[in-house]
C-alpha positions as CSV (number, residue, x, y, z in Angstrom):
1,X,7.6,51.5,-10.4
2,X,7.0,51.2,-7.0
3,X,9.8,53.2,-5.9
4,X,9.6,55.9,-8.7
5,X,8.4,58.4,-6.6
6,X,10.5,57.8,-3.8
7,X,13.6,57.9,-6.1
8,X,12.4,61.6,-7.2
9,X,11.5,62.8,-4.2
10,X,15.2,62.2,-2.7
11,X,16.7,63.4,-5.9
12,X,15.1,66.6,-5.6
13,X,16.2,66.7,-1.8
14,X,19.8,66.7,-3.6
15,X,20.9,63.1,-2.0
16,X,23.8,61.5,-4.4
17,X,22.8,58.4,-6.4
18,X,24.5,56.1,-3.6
19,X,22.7,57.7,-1.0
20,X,19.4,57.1,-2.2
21,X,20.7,53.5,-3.6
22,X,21.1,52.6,0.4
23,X,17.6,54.3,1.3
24,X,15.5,53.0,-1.4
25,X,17.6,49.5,-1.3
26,X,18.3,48.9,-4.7
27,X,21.4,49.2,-6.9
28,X,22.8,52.7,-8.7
29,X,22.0,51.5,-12.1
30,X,18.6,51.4,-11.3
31,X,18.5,54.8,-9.5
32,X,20.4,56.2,-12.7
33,X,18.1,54.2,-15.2
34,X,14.8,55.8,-13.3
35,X,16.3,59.5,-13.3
36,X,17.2,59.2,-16.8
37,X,13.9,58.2,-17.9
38,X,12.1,60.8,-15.7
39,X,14.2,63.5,-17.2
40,X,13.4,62.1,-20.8
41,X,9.6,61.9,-20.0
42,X,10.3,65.5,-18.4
43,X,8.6,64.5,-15.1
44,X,9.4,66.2,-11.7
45,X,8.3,65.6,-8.4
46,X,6.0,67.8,-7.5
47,X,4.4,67.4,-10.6
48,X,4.2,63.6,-9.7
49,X,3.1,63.8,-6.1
50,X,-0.5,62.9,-6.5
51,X,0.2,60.4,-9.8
52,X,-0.7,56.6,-9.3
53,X,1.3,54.1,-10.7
54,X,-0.4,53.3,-13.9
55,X,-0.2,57.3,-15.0
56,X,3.2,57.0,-14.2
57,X,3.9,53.8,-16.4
58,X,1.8,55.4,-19.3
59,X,4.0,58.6,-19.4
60,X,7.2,57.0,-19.2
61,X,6.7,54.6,-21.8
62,X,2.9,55.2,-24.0
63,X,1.6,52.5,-25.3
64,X,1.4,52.8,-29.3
65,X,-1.4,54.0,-30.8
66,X,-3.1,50.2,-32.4
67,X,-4.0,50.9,-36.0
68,X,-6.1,49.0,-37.4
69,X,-4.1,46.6,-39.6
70,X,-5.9,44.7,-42.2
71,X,-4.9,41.1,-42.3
72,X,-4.1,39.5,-45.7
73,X,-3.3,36.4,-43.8
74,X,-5.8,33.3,-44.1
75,X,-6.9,32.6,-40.0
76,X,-5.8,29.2,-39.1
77,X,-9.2,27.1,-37.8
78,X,-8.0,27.0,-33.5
79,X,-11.0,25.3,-32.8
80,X,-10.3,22.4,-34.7
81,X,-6.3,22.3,-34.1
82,X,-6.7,22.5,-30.6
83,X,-9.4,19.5,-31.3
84,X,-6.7,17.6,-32.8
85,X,-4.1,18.2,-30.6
86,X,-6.7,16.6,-27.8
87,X,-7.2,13.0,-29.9
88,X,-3.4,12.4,-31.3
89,X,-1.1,12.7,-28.5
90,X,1.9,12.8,-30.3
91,X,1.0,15.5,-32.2
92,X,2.5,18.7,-32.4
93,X,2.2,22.4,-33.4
94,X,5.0,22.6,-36.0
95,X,3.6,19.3,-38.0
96,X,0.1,21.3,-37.6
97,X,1.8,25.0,-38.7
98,X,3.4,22.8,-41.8
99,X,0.1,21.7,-42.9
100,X,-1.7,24.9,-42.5
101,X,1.5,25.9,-44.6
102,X,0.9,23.7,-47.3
103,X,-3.0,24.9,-48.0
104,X,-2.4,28.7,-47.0
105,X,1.8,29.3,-48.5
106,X,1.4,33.1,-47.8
107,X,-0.1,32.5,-44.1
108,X,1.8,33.1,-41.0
109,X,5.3,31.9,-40.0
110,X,5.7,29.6,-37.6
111,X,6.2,31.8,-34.2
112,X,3.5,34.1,-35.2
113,X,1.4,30.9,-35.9
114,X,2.0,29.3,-32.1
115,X,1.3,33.2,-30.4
116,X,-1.7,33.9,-31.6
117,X,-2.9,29.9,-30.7
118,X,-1.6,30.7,-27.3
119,X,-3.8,34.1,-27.2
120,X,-7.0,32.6,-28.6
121,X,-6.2,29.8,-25.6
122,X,-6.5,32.3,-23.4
123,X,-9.7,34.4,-24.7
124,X,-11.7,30.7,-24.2
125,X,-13.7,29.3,-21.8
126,X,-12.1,28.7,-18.1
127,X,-13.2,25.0,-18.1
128,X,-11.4,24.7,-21.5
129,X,-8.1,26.2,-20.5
130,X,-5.9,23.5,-19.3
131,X,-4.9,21.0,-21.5
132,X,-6.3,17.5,-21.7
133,X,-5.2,15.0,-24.3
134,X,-6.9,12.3,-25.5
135,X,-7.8,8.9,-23.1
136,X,-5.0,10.6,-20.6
137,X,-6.9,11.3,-17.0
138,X,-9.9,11.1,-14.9
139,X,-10.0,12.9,-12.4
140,X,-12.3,11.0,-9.3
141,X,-13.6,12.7,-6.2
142,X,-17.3,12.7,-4.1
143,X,-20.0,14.6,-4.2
144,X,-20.2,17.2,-1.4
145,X,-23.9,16.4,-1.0
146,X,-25.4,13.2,-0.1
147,X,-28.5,10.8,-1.3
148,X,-31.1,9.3,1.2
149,X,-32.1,5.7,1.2
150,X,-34.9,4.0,4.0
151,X,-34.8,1.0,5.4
152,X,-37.7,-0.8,4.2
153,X,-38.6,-2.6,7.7
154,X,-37.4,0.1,10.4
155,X,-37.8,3.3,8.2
156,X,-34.3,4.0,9.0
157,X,-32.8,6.4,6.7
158,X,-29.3,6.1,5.6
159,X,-27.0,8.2,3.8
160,X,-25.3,7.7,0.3
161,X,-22.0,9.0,-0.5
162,X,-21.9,10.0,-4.5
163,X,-18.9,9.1,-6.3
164,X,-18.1,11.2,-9.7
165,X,-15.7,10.5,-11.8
166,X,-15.0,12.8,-15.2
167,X,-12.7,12.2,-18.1
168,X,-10.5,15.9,-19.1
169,X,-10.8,15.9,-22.7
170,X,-14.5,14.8,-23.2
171,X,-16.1,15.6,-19.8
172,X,-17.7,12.1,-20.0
173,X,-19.4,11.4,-16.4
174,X,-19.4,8.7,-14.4
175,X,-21.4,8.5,-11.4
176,X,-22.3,6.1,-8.8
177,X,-23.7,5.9,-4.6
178,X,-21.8,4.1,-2.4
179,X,-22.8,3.2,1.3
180,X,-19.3,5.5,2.6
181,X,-16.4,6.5,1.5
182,X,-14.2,3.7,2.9
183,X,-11.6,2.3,1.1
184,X,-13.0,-0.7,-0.4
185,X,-15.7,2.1,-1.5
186,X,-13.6,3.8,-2.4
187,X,-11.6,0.9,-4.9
188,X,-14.8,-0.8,-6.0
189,X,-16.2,2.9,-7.4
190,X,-13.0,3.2,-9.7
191,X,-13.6,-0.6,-11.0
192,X,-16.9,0.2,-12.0
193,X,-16.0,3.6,-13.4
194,X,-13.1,1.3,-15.5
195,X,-15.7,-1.5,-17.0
196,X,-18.1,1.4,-17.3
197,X,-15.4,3.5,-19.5
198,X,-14.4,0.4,-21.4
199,X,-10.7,0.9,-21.0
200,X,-8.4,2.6,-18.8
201,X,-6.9,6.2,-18.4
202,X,-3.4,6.9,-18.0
203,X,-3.7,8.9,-15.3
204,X,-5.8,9.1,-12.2
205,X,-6.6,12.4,-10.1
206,X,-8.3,11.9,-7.2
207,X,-8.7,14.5,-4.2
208,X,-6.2,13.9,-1.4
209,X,-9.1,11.4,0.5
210,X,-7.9,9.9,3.1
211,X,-8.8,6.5,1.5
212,X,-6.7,7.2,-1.5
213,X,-3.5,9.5,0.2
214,X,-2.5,8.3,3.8
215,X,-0.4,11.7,3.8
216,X,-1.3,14.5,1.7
217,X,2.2,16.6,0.3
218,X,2.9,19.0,-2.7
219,X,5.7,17.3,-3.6
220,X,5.7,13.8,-2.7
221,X,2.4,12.8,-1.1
222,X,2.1,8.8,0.0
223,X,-0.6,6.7,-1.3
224,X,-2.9,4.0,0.4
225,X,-1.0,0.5,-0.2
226,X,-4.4,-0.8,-1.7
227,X,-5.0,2.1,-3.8
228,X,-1.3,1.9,-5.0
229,X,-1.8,-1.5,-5.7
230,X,-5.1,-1.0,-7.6
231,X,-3.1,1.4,-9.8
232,X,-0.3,-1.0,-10.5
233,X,-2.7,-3.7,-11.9
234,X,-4.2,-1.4,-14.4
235,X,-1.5,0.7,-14.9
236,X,-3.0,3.4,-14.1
237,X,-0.8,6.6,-12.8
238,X,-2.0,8.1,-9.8
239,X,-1.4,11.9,-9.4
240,X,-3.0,13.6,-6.0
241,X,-4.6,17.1,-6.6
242,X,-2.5,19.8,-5.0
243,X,-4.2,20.6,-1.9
244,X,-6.2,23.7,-1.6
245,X,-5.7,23.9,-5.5
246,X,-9.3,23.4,-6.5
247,X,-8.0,24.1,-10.2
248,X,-5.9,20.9,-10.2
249,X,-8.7,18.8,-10.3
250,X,-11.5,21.5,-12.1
251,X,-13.0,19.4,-14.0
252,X,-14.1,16.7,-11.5
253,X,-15.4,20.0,-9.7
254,X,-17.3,20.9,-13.0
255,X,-18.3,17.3,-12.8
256,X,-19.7,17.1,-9.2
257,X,-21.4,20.2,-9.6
258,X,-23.2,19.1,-12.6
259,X,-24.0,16.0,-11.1
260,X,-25.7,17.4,-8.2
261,X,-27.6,19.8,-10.2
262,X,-29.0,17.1,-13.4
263,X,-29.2,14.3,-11.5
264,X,-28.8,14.5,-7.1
265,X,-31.6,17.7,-7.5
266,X,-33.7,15.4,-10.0
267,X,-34.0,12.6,-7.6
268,X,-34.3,15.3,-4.6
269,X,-38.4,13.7,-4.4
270,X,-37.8,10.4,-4.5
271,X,-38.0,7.2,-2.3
272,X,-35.5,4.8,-2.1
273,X,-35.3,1.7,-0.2
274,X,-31.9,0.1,-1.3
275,X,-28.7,1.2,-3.2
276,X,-29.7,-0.7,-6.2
277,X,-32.8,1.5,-6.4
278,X,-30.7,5.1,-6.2
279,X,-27.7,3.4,-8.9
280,X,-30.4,2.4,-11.4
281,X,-31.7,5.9,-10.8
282,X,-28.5,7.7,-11.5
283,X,-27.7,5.4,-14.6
284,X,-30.7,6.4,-16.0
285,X,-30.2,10.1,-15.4
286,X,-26.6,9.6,-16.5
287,X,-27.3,8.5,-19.8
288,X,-29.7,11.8,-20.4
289,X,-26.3,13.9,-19.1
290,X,-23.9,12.1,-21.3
291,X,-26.1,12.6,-24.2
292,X,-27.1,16.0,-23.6
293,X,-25.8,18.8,-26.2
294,X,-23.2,21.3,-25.1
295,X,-24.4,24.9,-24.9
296,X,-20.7,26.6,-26.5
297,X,-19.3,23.6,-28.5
298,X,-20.9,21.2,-30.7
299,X,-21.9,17.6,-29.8
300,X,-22.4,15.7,-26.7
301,X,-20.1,14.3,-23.7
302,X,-20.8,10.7,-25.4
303,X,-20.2,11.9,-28.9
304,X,-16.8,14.0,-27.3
305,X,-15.7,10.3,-25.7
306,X,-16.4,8.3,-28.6
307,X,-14.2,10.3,-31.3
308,X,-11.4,11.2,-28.2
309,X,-11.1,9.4,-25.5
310,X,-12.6,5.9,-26.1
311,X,-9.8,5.0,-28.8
312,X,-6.7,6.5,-26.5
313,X,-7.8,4.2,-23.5
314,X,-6.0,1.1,-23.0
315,X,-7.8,-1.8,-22.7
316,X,-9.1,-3.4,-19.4
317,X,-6.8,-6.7,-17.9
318,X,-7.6,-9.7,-18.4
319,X,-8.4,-10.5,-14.5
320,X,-9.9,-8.4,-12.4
321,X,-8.5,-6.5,-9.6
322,X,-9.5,-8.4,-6.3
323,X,-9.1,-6.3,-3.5
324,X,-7.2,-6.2,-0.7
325,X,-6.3,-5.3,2.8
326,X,-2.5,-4.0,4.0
327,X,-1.2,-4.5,7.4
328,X,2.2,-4.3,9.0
329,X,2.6,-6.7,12.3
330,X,5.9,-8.4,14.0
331,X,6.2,-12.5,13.5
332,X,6.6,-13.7,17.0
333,X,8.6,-16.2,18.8
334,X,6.2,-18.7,18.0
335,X,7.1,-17.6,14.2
336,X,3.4,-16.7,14.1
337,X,1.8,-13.2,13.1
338,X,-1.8,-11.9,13.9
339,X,-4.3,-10.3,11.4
340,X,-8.1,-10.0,13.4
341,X,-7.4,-11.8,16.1
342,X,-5.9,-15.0,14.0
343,X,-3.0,-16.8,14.2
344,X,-1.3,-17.3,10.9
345,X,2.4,-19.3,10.6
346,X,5.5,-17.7,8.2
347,X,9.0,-19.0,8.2
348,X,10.5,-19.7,11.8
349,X,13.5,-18.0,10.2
350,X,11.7,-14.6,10.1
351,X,11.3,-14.2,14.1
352,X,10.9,-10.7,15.1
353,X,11.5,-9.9,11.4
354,X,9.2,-6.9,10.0
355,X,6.4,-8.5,7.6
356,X,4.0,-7.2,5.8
357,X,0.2,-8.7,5.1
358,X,-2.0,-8.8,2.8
359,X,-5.7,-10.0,3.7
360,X,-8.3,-10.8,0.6
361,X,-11.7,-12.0,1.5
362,X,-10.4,-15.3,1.2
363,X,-6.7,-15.7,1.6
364,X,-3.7,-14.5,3.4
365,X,-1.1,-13.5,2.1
366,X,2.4,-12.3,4.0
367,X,5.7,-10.5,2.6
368,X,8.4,-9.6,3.7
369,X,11.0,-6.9,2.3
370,X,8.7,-7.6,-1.1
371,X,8.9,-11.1,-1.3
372,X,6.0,-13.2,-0.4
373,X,6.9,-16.3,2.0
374,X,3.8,-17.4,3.0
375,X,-0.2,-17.7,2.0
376,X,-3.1,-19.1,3.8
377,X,-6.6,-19.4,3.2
378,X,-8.3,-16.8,5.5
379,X,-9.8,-18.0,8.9
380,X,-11.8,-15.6,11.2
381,X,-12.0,-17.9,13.9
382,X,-10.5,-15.8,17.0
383,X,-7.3,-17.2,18.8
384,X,-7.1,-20.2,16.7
385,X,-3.6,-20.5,14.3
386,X,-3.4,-21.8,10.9
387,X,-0.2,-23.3,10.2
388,X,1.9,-24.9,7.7
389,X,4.3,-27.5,8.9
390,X,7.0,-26.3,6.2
391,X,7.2,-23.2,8.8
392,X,8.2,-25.2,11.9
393,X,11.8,-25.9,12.6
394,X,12.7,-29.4,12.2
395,X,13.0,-30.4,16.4
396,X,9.4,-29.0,16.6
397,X,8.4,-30.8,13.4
398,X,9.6,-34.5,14.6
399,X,8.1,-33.0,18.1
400,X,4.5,-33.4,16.5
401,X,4.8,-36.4,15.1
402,X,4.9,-37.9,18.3
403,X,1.1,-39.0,18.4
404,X,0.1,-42.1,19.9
405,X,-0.7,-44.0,16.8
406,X,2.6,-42.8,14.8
407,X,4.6,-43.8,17.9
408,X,3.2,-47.6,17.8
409,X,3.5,-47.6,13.9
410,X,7.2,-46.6,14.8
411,X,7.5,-49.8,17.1
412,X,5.5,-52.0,14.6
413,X,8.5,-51.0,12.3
414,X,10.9,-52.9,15.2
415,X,8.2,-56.3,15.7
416,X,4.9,-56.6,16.8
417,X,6.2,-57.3,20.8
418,X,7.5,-54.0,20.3
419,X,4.6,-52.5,19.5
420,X,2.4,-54.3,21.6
421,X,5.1,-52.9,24.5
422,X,4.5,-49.3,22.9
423,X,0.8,-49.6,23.2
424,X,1.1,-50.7,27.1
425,X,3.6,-47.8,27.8
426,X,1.0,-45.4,26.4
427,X,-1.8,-47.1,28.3
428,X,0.2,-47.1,31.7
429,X,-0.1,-43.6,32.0
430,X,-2.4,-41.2,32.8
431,X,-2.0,-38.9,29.9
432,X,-0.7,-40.5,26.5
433,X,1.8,-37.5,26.4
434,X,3.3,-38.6,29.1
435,X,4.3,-41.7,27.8
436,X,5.8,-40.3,24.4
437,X,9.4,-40.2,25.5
438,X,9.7,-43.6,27.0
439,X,8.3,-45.2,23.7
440,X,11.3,-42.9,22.1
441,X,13.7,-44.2,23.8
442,X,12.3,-47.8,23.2
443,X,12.4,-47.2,19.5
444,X,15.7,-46.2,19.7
445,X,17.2,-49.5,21.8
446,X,15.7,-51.2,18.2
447,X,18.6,-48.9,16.4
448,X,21.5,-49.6,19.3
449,X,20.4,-53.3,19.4
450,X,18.8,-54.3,16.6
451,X,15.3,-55.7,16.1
452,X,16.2,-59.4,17.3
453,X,17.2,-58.4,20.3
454,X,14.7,-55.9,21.1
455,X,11.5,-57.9,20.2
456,X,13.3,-60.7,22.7
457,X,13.4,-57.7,25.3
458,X,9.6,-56.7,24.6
459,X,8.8,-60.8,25.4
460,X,10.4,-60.5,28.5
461,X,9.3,-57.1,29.1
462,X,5.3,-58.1,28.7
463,X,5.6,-61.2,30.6
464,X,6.8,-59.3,33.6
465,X,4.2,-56.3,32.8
466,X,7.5,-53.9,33.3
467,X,6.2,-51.2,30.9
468,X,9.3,-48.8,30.9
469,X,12.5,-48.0,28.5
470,X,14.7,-48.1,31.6
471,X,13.2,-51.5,32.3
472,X,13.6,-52.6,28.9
473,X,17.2,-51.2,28.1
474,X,18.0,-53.0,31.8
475,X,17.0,-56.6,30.0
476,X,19.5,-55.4,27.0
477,X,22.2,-54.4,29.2
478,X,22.7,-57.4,31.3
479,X,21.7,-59.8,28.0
480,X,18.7,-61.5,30.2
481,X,17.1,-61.2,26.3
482,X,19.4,-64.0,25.3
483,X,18.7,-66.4,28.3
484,X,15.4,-68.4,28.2
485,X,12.4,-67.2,30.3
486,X,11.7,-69.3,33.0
487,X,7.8,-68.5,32.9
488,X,8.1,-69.5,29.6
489,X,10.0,-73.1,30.3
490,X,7.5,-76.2,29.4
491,X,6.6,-78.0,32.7
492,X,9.1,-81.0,33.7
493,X,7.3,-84.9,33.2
494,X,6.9,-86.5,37.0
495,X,10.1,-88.5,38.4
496,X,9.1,-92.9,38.4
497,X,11.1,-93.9,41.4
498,X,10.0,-97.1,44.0
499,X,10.2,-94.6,47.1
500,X,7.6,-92.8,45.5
501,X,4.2,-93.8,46.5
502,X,2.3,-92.3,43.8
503,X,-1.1,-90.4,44.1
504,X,-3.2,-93.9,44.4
505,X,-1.7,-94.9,48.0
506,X,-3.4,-91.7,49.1
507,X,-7.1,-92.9,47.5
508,X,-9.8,-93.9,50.1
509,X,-10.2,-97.0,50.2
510,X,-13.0,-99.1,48.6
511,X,-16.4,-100.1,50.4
512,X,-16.1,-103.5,48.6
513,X,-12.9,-104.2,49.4
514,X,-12.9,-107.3,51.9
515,X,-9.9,-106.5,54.5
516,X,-11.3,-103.4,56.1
């Protein structure tokens, strides 16, 4: 009708149909359809000039008069389908229609049966027009207002964040405070709301926090990896309120604001001097909400979750949820990646491959494209490493093996000359590490030569303190290991010849003796 005058007011210019079709921008049929009903409703511009659109509407087409119809029809009890409809979720309005059918055979038909459900729907209470089957979501936000708690030594006070969390078809209300809004607050609140519920949901709502959403979108908004996670092991859904659509998550809304009013403004004169002191507060007050009668239905938020949403929840896992941190980092050419200023090992394969980590208070654990290829327990010793030997390549593995004690074990393997060589090598130098290669190459004259020959070479070796595998693989090469020592040759017996005077013609002679 917007264009109704304008349409008139051309015609009775005299402008053709076509003409005022490219004024007025719409096609001929409508410009013929609009002069056809103004001439049947006998309207004329300047009659019209000064009408508004709704006169216009009601003299082109007036509403019928509504008589008063009397209704032989039995009135189907809305209240109580739309009750049932909340605790069976697989039921639906034709199995309800047939049973209303089968007590009432002269009641409505089916179509007129769903429309006037839909109208009373929409005659009820805002809060009550979405929608909310039984045990199917709870929708979590904060508090916009916040709880003060004093330090009992400084008289610091501290603020408490006030985390609400409401279930859509019983308005059950869970509540709790929370040192911030971080994301292990964040986590730990919807645990507690779980064991305090008894079961789990099948669908989360929560605001788009940035502890919960790391990117808020309409149509595909990305969760927190933890909060993701979370989700998965309770198999819970998580669906992000629409931003700027308050009515997405209305009744969390109707839940904070009740919660401020019943039980934040209740404790609005009281003194508290830990977290445990305001949660034992507001489970106190909780209970009085939950239990308190509803002012346009019958029954309580308790009684509501008992008969609805405590049988549709599924139950709670077996183990539960231990929370994490996610982080992305690079493995470096040491195949080692960092998380707080730690060095933890993965695969040397996965050099400057893309991992991801997972940090729980007490382990480590690191993926990569999904697959998990290493775990640690969790060290926060700054620029130290943890790492598993399984992770090193094989040079680098047989590379730290090379410790003093393994390397004369390794010659012990050979003969104990061997060793005892080994052990002078080592002690020779000024550092032990410097000494490590020469006591390889030692080790390995015992695989060229065999251990015979070698422990023959050590003797040698030792007796002429050369501590060296070049001075050893000398003694192999030339074969002086086969020929006898001469330092170790027993001492010759003295020559008996009668040109030999002997050690007594050089004795002094005798006092006694009667020719001096």
């Amino acid at each position: 009708m917007t264009k109704f005058k304008t349409i008139l007011r051309l015609a009775s210019l005299g402008l053709s149909q076509r003409q005022i079709a490219q004024s007025c921008q719409v096609g001929q049929a409508t410009i013929s359809d609009y002069l056809a009903q103004a001439k049947h409703a006998q309207l004329r511009w300047p009659d019209i000039a000064d009408w508004d659109e709704d006169r216009i509407q009601q003299a082109l087409a007036p509403a019928p008069n509504p008589a008063a119809v009397r209704r032989k029809n039995a009135e189907p009890n809305f209240a109580a389908i739309r009750r049932e409809l909340q605790v069976h979720k697989h039921l639906t309005l034709q199995l309800l229609w047939e049973e209303y059918q089968q007590q009432n055979p002269d009641g409505y038909r089916y179509s007129r049966f769903c429309d006037l459900y839909r109208h009373w729907l929409q005659h009820q209470d805002v809060v009550l027009r979405q929608e909310h089957r039984a045990g199917e979501k709870l929708f979590v936000d904060y508090a916009g207002d916040t709880l003060p708690v004093t330090n009992p030594v400084t008289g610091e006070r501290q603020s408490a964040a006030v985390f609400v969390a409401v279930l859509g078809a019983s308005n059950y209300t869970f509540a709790e405070a929370t040192w911030t809004q971080s994301l292990p607050d964040w986590i730990g609140s919807h645990l507690r709301a779980f064991e305090s519920l008894g079961g789990v949901p099948a669908i989360a709502v929560p605001d788009n926090l940035k502890a919960g959403v790391t990117r808020a979108c309409r149509y595909e908004p990305e969760l927190n990896r933890t909060y993701e996670e979370m989700a998965a092991h309770y198999g819970v859904a998580i669906i992000p309120a629409r931003r700027r659509k308050p009515r997405d998550k209305a009744k969390v809304e109707a839940g904070v604001l009740v919660v401020e009013r019943w039980i934040m403004a209740a404790l609005r004169q009281r003194q508290f001097f830990s977290l445990r002191a305001v949660n034992a507060a507001i489970a106190e007050l909780l209970t009085r909400l939950n239990d308190r009668p509803f002012r346009k239905a019958e029954g309580t938020r308790r009684s509501w979750f008992l008969v609805i949403d405590k049988p549709a929840l599924r139950p709670l896992p077996v183990e539960r949820y231990e929370y994490g941190d996610w982080a992305s980092a690079r493995v470096n050419i040491d195949y080692h990646v960092v998380f707080e200023g730690h060095f933890y090992s993965v695969p040397y394969r996965l050099v400057q491959e893309a991992v991801q980590l997972r940090a729980a208070a007490a382990t480590i654990e690191i993926f990569h494209k999904g697959i998990r290829v290493a775990s640690h327990p969790r060290s926060r010793a700054p620029n130290k490493a943890t790492t598993a030997d399984e992770h090193r390549p094989k040079a680098h593995q047989r590379y730290l093996q090379w410790t003093p004690s393994r390397l004369i074990e390794w010659g012990r393997t050979i003969g104990p000359l061997t060793a005892e060589l080994v052990a002078r090598v080592l002690e020779s130098k000024r550092h032990p590490e410097q000494g490590f290669r020469s006591c390889l190459g030692i080790i390995r004259l015992g695989e060229e030569y065999g251990a015979e020959r070698v422990e023959a070479a050590a003797r040698r070796a030792l007796k002429h303190r050369v501590y060296s595998s070049k001075s050893l693989a000398s003694i192999l090469e030339t074969g002086l290991d086969t020929l006898p020592d001469p330092l170790a040759e027993p001492p010759q017996p003295p020559l008996d010849h009668p040109n030999i005077r002997g050690a007594n013609y050089f004795d002094p002679p005798s006092q006694e003796d009667p020719s001096c």
